[in-house]
C-alpha positions in Angstrom: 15.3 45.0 -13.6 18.2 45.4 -16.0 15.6 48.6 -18.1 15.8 50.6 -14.4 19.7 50.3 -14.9 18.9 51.6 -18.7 17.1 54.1 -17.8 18.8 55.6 -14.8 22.1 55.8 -17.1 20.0 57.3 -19.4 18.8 60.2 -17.1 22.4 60.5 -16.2 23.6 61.4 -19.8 20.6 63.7 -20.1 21.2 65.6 -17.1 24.4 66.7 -18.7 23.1 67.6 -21.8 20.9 70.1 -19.6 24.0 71.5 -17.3 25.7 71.8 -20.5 22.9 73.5 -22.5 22.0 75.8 -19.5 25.2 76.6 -19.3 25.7 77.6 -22.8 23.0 80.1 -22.7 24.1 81.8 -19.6 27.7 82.5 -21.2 25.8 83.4 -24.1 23.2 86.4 -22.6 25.9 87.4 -20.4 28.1 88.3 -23.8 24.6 89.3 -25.9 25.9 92.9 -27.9 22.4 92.4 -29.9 23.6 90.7 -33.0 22.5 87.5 -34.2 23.8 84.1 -32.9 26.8 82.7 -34.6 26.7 79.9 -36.8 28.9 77.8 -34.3 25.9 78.5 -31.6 23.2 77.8 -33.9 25.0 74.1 -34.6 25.5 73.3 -30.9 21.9 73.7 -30.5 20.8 71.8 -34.1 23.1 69.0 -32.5 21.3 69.4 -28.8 17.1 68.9 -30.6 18.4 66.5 -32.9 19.4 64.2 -30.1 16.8 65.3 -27.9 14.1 64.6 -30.7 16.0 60.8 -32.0 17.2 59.9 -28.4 14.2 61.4 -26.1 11.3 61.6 -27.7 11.9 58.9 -29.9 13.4 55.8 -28.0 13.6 57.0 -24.3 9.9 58.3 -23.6 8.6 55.7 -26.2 9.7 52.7 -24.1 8.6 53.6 -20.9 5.2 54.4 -22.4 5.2 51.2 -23.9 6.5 48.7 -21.2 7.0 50.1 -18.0 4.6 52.8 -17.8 1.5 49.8 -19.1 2.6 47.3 -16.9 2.5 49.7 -13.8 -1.5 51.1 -14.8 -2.3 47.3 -14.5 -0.3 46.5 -11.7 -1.1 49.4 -8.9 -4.2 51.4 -9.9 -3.1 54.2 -7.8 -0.4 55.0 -10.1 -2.6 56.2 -13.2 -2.5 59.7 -11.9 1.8 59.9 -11.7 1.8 57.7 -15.0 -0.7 60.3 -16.7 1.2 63.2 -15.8 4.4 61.6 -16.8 2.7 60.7 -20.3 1.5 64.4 -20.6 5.0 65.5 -20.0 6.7 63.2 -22.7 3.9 65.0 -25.1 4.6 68.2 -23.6 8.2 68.3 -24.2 7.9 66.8 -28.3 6.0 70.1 -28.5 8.6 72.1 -26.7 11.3 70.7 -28.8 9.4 71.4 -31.9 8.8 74.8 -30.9 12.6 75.5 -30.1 13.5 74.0 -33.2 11.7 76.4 -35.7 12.5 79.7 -33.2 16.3 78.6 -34.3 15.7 78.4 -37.6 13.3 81.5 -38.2 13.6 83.7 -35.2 17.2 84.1 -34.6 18.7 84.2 -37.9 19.5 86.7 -40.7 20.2 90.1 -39.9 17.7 92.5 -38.3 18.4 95.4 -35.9 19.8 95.7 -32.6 16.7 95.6 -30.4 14.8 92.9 -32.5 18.2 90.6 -32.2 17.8 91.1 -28.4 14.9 90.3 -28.0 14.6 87.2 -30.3 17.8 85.6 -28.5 16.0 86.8 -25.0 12.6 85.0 -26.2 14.9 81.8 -27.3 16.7 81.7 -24.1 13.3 81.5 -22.1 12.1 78.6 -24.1 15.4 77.0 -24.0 15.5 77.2 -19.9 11.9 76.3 -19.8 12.5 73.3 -21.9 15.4 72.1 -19.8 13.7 73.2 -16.5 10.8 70.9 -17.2 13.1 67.9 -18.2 15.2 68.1 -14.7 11.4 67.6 -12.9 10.5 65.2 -15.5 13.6 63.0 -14.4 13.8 63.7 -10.8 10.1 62.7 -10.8 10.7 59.1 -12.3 13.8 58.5 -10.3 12.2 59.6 -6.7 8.1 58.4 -7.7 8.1 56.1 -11.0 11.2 53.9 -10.2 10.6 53.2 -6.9 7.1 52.2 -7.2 8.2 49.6 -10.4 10.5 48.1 -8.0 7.7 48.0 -5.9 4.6 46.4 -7.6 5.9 44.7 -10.8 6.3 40.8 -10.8 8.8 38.9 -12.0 7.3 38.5 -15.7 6.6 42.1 -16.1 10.3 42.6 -15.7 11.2 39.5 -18.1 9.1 41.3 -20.8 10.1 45.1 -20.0 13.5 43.6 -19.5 13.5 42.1 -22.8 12.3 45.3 -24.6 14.8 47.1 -23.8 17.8 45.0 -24.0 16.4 43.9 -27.5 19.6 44.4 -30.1 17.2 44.2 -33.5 14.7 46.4 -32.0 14.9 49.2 -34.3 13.8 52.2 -31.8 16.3 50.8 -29.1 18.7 48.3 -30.7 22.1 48.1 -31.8 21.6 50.2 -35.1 19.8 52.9 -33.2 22.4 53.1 -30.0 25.2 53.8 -32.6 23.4 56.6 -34.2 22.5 58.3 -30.2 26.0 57.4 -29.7 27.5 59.4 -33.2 24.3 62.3 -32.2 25.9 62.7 -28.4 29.8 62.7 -30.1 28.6 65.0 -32.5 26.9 67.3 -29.6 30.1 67.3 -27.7 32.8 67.7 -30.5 30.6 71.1 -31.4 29.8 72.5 -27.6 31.8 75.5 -26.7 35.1 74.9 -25.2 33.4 76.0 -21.7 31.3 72.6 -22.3 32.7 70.8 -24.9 35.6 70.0 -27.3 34.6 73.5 -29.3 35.0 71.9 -32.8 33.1 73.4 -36.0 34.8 71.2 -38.1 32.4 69.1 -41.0 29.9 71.9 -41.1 28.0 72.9 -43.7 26.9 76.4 -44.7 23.0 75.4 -43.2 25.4 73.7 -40.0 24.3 70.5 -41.1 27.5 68.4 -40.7 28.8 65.3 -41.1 26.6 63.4 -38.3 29.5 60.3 -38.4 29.0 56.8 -37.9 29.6 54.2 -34.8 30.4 57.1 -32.6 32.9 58.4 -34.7 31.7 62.0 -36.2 33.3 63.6 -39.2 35.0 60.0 -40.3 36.7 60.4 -43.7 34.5 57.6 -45.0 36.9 55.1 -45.9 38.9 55.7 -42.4 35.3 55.5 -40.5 34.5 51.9 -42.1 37.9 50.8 -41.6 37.5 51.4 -37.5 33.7 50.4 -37.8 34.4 47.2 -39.4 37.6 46.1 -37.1 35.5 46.7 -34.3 32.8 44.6 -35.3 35.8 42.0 -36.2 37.1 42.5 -32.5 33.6 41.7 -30.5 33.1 38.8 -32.9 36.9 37.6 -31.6 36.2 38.6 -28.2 33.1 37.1 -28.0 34.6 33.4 -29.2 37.4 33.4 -27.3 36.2 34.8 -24.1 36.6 31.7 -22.4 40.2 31.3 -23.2 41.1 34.8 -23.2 45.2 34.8 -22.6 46.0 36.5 -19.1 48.1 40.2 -20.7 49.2 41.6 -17.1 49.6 40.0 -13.6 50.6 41.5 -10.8 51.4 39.4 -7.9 52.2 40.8 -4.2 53.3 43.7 -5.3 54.3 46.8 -2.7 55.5 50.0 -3.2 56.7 52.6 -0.9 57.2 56.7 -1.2 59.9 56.6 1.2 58.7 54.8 5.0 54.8 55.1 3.7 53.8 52.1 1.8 51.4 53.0 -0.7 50.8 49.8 -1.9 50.3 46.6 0.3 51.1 43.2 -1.6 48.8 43.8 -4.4 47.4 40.6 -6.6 45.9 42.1 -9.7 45.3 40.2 -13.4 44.2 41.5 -16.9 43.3 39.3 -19.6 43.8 39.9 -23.1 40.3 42.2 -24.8 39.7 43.2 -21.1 38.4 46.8 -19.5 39.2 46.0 -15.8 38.4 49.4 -13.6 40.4 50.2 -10.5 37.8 52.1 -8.5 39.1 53.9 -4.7 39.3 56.9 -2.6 42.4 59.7 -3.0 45.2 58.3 -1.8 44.2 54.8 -2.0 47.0 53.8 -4.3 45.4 53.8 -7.8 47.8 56.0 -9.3 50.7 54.3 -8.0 50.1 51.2 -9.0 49.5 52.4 -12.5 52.9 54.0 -12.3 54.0 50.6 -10.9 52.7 48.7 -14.0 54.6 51.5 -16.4 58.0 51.3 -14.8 58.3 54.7 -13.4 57.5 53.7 -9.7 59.7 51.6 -8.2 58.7 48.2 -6.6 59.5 46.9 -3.0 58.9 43.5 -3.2 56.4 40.9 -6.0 56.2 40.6 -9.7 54.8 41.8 -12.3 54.5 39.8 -15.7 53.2 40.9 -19.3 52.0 38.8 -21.7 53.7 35.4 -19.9 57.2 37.8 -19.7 58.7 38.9 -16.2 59.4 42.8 -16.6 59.3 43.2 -13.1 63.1 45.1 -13.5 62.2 45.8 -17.0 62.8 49.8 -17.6 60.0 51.9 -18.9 61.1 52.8 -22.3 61.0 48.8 -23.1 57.8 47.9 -21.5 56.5 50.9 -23.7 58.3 49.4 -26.4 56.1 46.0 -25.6 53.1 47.9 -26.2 52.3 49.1 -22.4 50.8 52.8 -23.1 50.0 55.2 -20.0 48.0 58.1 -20.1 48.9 59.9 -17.3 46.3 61.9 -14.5 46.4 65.7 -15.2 47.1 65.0 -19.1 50.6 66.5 -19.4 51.0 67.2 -22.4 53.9 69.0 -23.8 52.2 72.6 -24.1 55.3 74.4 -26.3 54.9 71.5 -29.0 52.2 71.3 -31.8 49.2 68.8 -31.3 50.3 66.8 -34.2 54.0 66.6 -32.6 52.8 65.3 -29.6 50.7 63.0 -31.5 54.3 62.0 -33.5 56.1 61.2 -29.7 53.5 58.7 -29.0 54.6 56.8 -32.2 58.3 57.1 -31.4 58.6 53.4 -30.7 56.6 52.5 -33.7 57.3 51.7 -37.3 57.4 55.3 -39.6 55.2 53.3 -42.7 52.8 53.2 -39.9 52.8 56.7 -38.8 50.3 57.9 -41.2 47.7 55.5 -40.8 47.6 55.7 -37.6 47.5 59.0 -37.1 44.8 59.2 -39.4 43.1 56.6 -36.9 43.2 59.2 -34.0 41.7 62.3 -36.4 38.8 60.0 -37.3 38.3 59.2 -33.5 39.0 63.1 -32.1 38.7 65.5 -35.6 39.3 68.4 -32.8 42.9 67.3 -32.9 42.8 67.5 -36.8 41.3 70.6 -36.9 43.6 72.6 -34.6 46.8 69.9 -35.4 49.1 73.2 -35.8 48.4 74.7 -32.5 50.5 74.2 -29.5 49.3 72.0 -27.4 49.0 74.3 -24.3 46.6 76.3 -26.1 44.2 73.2 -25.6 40.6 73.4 -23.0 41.0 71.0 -20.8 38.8 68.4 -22.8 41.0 68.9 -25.6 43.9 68.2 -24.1 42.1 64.4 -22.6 41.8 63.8 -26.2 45.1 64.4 -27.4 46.4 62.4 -24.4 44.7 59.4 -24.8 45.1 59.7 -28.9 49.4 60.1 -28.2 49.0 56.7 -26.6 47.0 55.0 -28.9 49.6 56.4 -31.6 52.1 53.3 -29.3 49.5 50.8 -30.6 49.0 49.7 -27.1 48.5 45.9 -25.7 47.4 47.4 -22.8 46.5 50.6 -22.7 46.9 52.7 -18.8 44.1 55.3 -18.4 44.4 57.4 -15.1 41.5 59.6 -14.1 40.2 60.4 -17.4 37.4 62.3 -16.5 39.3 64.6 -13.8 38.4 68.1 -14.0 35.8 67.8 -17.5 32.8 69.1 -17.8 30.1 67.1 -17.4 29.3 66.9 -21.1 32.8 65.7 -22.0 32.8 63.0 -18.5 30.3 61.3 -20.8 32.3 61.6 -24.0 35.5 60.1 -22.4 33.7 57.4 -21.5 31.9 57.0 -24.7 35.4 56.9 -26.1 36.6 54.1 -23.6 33.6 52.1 -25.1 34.9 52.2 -28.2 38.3 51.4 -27.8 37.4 48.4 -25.6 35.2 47.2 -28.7 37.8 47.5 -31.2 39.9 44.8 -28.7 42.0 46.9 -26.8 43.2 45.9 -23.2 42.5 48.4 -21.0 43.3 49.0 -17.3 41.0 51.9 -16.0 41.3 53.8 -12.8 38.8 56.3 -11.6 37.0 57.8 -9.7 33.8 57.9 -11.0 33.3 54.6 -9.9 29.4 54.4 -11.5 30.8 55.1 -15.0 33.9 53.3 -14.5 32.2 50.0 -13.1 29.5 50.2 -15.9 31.2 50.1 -18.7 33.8 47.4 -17.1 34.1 43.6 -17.4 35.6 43.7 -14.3 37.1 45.3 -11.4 38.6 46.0 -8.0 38.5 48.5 -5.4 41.6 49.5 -3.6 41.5 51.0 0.2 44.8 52.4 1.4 47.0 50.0 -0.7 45.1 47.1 -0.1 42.6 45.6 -3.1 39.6 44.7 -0.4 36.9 43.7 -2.9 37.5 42.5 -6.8 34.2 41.0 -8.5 32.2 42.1 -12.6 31.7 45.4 -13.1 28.1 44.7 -12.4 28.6 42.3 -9.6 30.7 45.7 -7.7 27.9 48.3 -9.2 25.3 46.0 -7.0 27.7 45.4 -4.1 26.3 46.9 -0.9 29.7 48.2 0.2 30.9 49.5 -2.9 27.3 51.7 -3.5 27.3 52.9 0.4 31.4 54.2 -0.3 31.5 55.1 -3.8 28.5 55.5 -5.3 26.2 57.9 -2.5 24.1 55.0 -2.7 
């Protein structure tokens, strides 16, 4: 049943595209002075139908049509009625889209007067709310009717052939080729949302707000920077997937305890990491996640066990040299230095590293967040909050990690930018980077991780594949509402 799993993370990323969108539009009637919408406005919602229109209508609606939906009318004859209306809604909403997409480009552009500007944007924001209205039914009906009743009724070689279909890597409506470009679409949505939603960018627009749509994931690339990352990527999985067998272990922690004066935060904790890795750390507040990340850094003290890096002790090691061995934290909250300009703080995270590299690499990060490039003279605490994720996570890659620390990534962001973070954790585990994850989205965390524990007042109590914890009874009843 691995295309329910597809499609329920599917729903998930669409339901904040909506919360975003619907969002968007009330900030934007509630600041309406009649005039026309701004170009910046009228790209966020280009971005939002063309990913609607390649992603949803496309791929999404198309599969289930396809394989579930036909395997289902032959299976339980009572479901023809649901599967109809579903069918009718897919249709329905292409039209919608359609219809939204020429009122952007004809109704609410150019200059007219005041009351004609009002009531174009008023007209536009009914259809946009009615749109995204419809598509929270849509996908609240297939996760409480359709789903269930697939689970239900379909046999075994339904699901080997549904199963197949979607998982299908040369399938050109749902394959590798066609994930990266929903991938670069949804990058592209979130780097131009408003700050409110988004990352707020305009950079790589064109006078029609066309853009730069990017490739891999990574919108805006200079083109030569954006094959560079694609290609060592590719070169990465191909190493990763030869060597997985052998993979060499880059962090283990054995026993390990900690204490904030007489309260033991950690309890003899057993922990490894091996080399390519995304290991999550999933857990309730106060469950120890963060201090055992500051463990692993050096700035939390140990009681008692061993930690050792790449076959090296550095259980007394200081911090500044186990950064100096390539251990990179970014740190809950973000804490960035607010006075200093983005591209200084950008600069710190190279300190350790060699200056002929300092270019390249920074060049590296703009490719991956072109926010940062475009507002790289600002101080930092003029940042949104998503802004200021990026530019921590890019002053850590500027230490050319071997094991990069991520601490609550997602704390805080809109929903939008939850999924972008986590888009971006995809592509930094696929271009080989070790990567110790803690979170507490434990459904996002889990998914995209190889593998991972979950940590109960100190203790680690269950450790298993990200997949093997995402099914685990306990772990769904605790962590996941499940």
């Amino acid at each position: 049943m691995k295309a329910l799993q597809i499609i329920t993370e599917e729903h998930r990323r669409l339901w904040r595209v909506v919360i975003a969108v619907d969002r968007v539009v009330d900030e934007l009637e509630a600041h309406a002075e009649g005039e026309a919408m701004a170009a910046p406005e009228r790209v966020f919602f280009a971005a939002v139908f063309d990913y609607l229109d390649r992603f949803v209508d496309r791929a999404h609606h198309a599969k289930e049509d396809d394989y579930l939906f036909r395997h289902l009318r032959r299976r339980h004859a009572p479901a023809a009625a649901l599967l109809e209306r579903l069918e009718a809604e897919h249709y329905d909403q292409r039209q919608t889209l359609t219809d939204l997409r020429n009122r952007l480009t004809t109704e609410i552009q150019g200059d007219r007067e005041v009351s004609r500007a009002l009531a174009d944007f008023a007209d536009f924001a009914a259809a946009v709310r009615g749109y995204t209205q419809g598509l929270r039914e849509h996908i609240r009906r297939e996760e409480k009717e359709l789903l269930p009743l697939a689970r239900q009724h379909l046999h075994a070689e339904d699901w080997n052939e549904i199963d197949a279909a979607f998982t299908d890597n040369d399938d050109p409506l749902f394959g590798t080729s066609a994930r990266e470009e929903f991938r670069a679409l949804y990058h592209r949505l979130a780097s131009l949302a408003p700050e409110s939603v988004g990352l707020g960018g305009q950079g790589g627009m064109d006078e029609g707000g066309a853009g730069d749509s990017g490739v891999s994931g990574i919108p805006f690339a200079a083109p030569s920077v954006a094959a560079e990352i694609k290609e060592k990527t590719r070169e990465k999985t191909r190493e990763k997937e030869a060597s997985s067998a052998e993979r060499e272990i880059r962090l283990k922690i054995e026993n390990v305890s900690s204490n904030y004066g007489r309260i033991k935060a950690l309890k003899g904790i057993d922990l490894e990491i091996h080399a390519g890795e995304l290991v999550a750390l999933v857990g309730a507040n106060g469950a120890g996640k963060t201090t055992l990340l500051r463990v692993i850094s050096g700035v939390q003290p140990i009681a008692s066990g061993r930690l050792f890096f790449e076959g090296a002790e550095i259980t007394r090691l200081r911090s500044d040299r186990r950064v100096r061995r390539g251990i990179c934290q970014v740190p809950e909250g973000r804490q960035v230095f607010g006075p200093m300009s983005i591209e200084d703080n950008l600069l710190l995270g190279a300190y350790c590293q060699p200056k002929r590299e300092t270019a390249r690499e920074m060049e590296r990060i703009y490719a991956l967040f072109p926010i940062l490039k475009e507002k790289r003279k600002l101080p930092a605490g003029t940042l949104s909050g998503g802004q200021q994720q990026m530019l921590a996570i890019g002053r850590a890659l500027m230490g050319r990690p071997r094991l990069l620390l991520l601490d609550e990534p997602s704390m805080g962001l809109a929903p939008l930018l939850v999924e972008e973070v986590f888009d971006v954790v995809k592509t930094l585990k696929n271009q080989g980077i070790t990567i110790f994850l803690v979170e507490q989205n434990a459904f996002a965390a889990l998914a995209i991780a190889d593998r991972g524990y979950v940590l109960e007042t100190g203790n680690t109590i269950l450790s298993g594949s990200g997949e093997e914890l995402l099914h685990d009874e306990q772990v769904r009843a605790a962590y996941l509402g499940m």
